[in-house]
KOLKE-721638 format. One record per residue: x, y, z of N, C-alpha, C in turn; residue number from 0. Coordinates in pm, whole numbers. Layout:
N
(doro (X Y Z) (X Y Z) (X Y Z) NUM)
...
//
This chain:
193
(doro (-744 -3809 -214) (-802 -3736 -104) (-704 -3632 -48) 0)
(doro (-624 -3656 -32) (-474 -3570 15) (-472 -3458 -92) 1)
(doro (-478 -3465 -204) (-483 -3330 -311) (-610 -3272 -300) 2)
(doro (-729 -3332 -291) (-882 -3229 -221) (-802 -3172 -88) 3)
(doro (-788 -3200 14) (-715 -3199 107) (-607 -3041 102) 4)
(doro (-481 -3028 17) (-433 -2969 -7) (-485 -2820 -21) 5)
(doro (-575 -2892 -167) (-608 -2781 -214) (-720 -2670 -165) 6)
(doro (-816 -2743 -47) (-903 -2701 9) (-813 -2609 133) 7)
(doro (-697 -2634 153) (-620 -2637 298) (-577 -2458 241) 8)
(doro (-502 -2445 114) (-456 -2381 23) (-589 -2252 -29) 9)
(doro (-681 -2317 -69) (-771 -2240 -93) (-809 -2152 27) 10)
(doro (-830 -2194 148) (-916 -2171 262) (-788 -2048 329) 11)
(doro (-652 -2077 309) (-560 -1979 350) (-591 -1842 272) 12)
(doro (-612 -1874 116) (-651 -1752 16) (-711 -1664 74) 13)
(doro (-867 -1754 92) (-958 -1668 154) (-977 -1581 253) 14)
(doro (-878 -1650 373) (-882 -1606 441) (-781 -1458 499) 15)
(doro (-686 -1451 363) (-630 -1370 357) (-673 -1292 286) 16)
(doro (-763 -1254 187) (-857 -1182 143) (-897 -1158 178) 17)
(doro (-985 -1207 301) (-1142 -1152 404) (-1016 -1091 479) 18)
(doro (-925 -1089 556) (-866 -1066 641) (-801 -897 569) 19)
(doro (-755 -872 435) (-691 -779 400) (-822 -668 397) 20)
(doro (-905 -740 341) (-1040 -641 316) (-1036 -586 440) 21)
(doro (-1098 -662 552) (-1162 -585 675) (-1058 -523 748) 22)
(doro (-930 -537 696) (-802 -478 780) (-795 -316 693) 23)
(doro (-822 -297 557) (-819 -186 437) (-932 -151 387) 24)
(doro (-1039 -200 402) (-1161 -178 339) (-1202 -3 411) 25)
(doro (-1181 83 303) (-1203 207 328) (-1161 320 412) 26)
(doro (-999 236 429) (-898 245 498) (-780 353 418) 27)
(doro (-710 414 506) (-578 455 429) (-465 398 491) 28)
(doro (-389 329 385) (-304 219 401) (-212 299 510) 29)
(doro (-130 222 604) (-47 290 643) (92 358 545) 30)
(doro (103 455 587) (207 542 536) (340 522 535) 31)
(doro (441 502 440) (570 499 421) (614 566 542) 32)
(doro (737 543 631) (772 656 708) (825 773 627) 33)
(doro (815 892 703) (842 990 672) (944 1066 808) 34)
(doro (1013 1121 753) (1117 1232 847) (1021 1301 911) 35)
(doro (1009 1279 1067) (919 1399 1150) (774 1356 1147) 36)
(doro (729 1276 1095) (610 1210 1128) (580 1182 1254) 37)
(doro (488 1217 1298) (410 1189 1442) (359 1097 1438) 38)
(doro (340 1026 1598) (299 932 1641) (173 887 1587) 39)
(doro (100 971 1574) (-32 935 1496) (-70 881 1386) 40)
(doro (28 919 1328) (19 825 1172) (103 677 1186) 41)
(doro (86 614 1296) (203 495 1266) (104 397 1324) 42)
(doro (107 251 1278) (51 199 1316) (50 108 1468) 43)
(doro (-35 129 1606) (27 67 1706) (-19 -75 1723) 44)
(doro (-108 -119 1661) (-116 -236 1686) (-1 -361 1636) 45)
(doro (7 -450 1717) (91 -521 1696) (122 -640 1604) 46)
(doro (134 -670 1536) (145 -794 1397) (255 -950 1474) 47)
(doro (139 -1035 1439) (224 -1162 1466) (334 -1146 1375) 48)
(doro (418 -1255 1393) (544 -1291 1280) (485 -1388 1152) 49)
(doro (571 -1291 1057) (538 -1360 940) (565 -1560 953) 50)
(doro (408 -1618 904) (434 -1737 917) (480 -1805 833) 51)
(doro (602 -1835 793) (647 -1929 694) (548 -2041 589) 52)
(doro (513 -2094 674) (421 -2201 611) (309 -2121 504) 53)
(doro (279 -2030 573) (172 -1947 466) (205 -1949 352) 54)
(doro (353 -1839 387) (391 -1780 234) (467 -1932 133) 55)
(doro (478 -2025 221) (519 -2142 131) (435 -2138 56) 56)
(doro (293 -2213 109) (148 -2236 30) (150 -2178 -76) 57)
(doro (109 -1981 -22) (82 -1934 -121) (177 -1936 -268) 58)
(doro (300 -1977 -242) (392 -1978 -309) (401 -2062 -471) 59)
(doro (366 -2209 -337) (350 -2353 -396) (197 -2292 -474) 60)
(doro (126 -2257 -446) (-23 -2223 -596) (37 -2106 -672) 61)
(doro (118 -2022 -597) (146 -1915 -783) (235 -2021 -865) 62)
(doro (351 -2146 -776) (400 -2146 -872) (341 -2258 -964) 63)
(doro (214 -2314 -916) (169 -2464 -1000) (60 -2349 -1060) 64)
(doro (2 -2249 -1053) (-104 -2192 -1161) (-9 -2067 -1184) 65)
(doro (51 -2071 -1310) (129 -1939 -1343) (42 -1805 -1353) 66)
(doro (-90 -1820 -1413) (-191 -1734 -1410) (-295 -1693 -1281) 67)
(doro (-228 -1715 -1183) (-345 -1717 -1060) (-303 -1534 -979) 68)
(doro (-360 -1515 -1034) (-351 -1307 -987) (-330 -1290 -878) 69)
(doro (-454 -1386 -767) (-488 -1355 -630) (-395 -1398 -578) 70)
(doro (-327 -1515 -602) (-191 -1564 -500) (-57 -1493 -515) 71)
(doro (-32 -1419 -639) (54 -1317 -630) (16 -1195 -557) 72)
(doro (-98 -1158 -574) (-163 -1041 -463) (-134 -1019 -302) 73)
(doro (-199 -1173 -309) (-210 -1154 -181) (-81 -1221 -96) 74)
(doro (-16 -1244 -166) (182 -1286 -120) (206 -1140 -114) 75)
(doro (211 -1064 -223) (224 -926 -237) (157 -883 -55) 76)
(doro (76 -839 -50) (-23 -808 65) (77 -874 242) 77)
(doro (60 -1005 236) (124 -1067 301) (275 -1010 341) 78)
(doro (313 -1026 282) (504 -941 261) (477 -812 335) 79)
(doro (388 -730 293) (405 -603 221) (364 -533 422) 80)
(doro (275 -668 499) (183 -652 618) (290 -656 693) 81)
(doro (430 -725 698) (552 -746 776) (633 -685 730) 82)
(doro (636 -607 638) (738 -508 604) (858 -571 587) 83)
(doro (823 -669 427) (922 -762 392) (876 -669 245) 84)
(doro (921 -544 212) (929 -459 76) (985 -533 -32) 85)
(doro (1113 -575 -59) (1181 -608 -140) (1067 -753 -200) 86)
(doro (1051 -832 -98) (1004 -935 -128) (803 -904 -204) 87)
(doro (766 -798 -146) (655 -771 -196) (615 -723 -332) 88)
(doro (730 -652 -344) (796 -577 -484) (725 -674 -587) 89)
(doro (837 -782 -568) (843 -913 -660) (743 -973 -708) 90)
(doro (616 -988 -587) (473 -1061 -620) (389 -917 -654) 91)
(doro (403 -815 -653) (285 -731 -668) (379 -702 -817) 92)
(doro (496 -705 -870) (517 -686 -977) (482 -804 -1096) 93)
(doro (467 -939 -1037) (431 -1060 -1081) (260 -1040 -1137) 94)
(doro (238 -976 -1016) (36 -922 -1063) (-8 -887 -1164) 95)
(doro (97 -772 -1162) (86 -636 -1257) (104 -685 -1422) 96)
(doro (242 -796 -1416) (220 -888 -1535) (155 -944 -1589) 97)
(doro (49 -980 -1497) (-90 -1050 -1540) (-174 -939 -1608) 98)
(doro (-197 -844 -1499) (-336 -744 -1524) (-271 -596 -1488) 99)
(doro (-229 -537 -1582) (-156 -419 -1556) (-218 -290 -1516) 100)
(doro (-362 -306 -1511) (-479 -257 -1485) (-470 -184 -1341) 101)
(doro (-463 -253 -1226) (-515 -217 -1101) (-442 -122 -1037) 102)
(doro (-506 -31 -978) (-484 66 -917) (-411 -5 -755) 103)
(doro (-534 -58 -695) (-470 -82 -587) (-306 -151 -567) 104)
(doro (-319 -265 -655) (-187 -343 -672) (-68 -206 -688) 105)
(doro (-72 -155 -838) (4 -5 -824) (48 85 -668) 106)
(doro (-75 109 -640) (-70 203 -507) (20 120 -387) 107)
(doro (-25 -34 -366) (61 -112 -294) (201 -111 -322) 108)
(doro (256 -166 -483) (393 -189 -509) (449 -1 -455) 109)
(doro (415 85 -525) (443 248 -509) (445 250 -326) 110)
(doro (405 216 -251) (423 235 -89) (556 149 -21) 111)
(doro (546 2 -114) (671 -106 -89) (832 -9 -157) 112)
(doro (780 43 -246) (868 117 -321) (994 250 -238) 113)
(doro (838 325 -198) (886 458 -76) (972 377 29) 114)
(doro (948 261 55) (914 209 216) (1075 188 179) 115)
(doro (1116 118 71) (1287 60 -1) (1304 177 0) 116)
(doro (1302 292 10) (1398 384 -11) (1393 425 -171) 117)
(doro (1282 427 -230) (1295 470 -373) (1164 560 -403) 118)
(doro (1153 630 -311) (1047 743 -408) (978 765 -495) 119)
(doro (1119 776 -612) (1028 861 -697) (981 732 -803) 120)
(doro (1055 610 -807) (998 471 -850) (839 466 -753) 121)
(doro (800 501 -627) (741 471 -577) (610 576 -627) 122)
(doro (669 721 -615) (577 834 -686) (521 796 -858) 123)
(doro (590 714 -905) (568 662 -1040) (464 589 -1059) 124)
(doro (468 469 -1011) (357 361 -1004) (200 430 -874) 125)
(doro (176 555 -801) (108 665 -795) (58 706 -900) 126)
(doro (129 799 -1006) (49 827 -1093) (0 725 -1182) 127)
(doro (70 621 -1219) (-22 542 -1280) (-142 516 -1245) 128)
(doro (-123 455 -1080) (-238 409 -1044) (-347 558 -1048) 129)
(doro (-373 631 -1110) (-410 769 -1059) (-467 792 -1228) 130)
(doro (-359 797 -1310) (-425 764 -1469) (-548 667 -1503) 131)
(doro (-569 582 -1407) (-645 477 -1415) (-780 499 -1333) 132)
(doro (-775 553 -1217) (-857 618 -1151) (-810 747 -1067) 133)
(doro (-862 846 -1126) (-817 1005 -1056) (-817 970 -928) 134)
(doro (-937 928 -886) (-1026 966 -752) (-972 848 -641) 135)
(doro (-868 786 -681) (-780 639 -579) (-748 758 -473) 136)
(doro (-836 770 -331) (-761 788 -220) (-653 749 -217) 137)
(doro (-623 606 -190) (-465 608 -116) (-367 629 -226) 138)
(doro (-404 611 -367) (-287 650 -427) (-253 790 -401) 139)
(doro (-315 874 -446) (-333 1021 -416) (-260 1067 -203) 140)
(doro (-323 992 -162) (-195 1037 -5) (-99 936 -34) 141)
(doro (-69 850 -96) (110 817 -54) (152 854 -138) 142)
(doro (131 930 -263) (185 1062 -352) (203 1138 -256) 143)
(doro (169 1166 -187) (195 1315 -121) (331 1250 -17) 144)
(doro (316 1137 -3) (396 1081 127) (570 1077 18) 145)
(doro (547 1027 -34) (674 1011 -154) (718 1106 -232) 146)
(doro (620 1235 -191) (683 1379 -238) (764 1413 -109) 147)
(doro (721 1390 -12) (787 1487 137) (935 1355 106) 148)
(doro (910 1232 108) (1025 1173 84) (1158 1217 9) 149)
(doro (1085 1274 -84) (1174 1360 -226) (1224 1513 -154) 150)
(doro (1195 1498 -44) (1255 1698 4) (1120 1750 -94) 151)
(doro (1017 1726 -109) (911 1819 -213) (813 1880 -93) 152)
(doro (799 1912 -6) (751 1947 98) (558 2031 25) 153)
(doro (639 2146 13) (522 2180 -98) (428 2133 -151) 154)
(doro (506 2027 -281) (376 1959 -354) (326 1859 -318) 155)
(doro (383 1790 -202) (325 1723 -111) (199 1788 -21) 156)
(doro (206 1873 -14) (108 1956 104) (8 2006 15) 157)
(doro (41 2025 -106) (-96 2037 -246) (-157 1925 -270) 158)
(doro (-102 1818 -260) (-171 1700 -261) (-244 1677 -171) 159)
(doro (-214 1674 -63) (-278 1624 98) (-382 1732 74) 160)
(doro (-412 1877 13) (-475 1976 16) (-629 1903 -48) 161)
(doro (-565 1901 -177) (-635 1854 -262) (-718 1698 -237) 162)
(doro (-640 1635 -142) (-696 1512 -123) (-847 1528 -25) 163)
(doro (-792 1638 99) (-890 1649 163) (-1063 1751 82) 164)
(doro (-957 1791 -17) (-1079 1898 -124) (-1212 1806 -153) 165)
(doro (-1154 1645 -181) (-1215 1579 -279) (-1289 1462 -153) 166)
(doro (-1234 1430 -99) (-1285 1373 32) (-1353 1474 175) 167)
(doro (-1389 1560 168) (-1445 1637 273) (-1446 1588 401) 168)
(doro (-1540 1479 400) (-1666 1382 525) (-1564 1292 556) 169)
(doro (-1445 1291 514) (-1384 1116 550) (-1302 1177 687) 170)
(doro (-1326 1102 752) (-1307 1088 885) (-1146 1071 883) 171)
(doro (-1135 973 822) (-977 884 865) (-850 1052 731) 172)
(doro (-910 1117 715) (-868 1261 645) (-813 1357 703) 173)
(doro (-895 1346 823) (-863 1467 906) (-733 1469 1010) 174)
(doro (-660 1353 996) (-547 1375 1066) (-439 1467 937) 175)
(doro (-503 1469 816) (-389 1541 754) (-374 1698 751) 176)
(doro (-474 1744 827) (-418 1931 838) (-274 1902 939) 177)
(doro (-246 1802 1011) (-151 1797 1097) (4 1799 951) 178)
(doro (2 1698 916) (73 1668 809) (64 1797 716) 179)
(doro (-19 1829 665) (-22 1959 567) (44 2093 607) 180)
(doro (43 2109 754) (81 2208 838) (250 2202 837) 181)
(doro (242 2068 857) (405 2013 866) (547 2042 749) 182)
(doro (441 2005 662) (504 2026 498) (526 2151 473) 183)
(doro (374 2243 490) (432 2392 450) (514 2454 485) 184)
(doro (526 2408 688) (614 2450 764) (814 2404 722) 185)
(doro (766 2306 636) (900 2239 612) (943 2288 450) 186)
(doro (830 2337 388) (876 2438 322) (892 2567 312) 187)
(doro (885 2608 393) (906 2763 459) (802 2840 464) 188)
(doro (674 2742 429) (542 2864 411) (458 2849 498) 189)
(doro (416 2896 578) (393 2930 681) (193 2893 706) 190)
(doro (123 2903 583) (12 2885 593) (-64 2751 614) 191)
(doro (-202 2769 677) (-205 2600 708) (-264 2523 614) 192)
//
């Protein structure tokens, strides 16, 4: 009874970190790597409990008794990645990727943990992948642009953000980037918006 127990206890954390990532990202643009000169607007103000230990045990204790279990590396990945524990997120969203080398989102996640460490153009890398796989990945496509301004690329950062808003028109959560686009050109000496 104690292992139903467990595993229901274990399962029910999964879930609930799944339902919880969805409705926190579901059609969302992830928050943004910092950037030099970024405004208040792009940062996130709401406030995050502290990472709970016991969680990331759990989730820990099921990646490491099912070596094949995707979602508990994911969402450890996810978990980490929500407290801005990078290094450590790295590890499980690179653990994913071993499984199913496929996903965009996982990509677009490790590539933001990446910027966030201080590595760019590792971070601009796993971007285009995720981007080879699906052109049309919103967030891969803006934290490309975020991990170009990282790189001093001011420019092709601001072609991206251009292009992002080209392809997204109607999206609401878009329109804070003429601010950003303005920023870049301005930070590359060109003057247009």
């Amino acid at each position: 009874m104690r292992r139903d127990t467990l595993v229901l206890t274990v399962a029910g954390i999964v879930f609930g970190f799944a339902l919880g990532y969805m409705g926190a990202n579901w059609g969302l643009v992830p928050r943004p790597p910092a950037v030099a000169g970024a405004t208040a607007s792009t940062s996130d103000p709401t406030p995050r409990p502290g990472l709970d230990p016991n969680e990331v045990r759990a989730l820990e204790m099921l990646a490491a008794r099912e070596p094949g279990n995707l979602e508990a590396r994911i969402e450890l990945g996810n978990l980490l990645m929500d407290h801005e524990r990078w290094k450590e997120a790295i590890r499980w969203y690179r653990e994913a990727l071993a499984l199913k080398p496929s996903q965009p989102d996982v990509l677009t996640d490790l590539g933001a943990c990446l910027v966030h460490s201080g590595r760019p153009a590792e971070g601009l890398a796993e971007f285009d992948r995720a981007l080879a796989i699906d052109g049309n990945h919103r967030n891969a496509r803006f934290n490309r642009g975020v991990a170009l301004m990282n790189m001093g690329r001011p420019a092709e950062a601001a072609t991206v953000w251009e292009d992002l808003r080209r392809r997204f028109p109607d999206d609401a959560q878009l329109q804070g980037l003429r601010a950003r686009i303005q920023e870049a050109r301005a930070a590359a000496g060109q003057g247009r918006p």
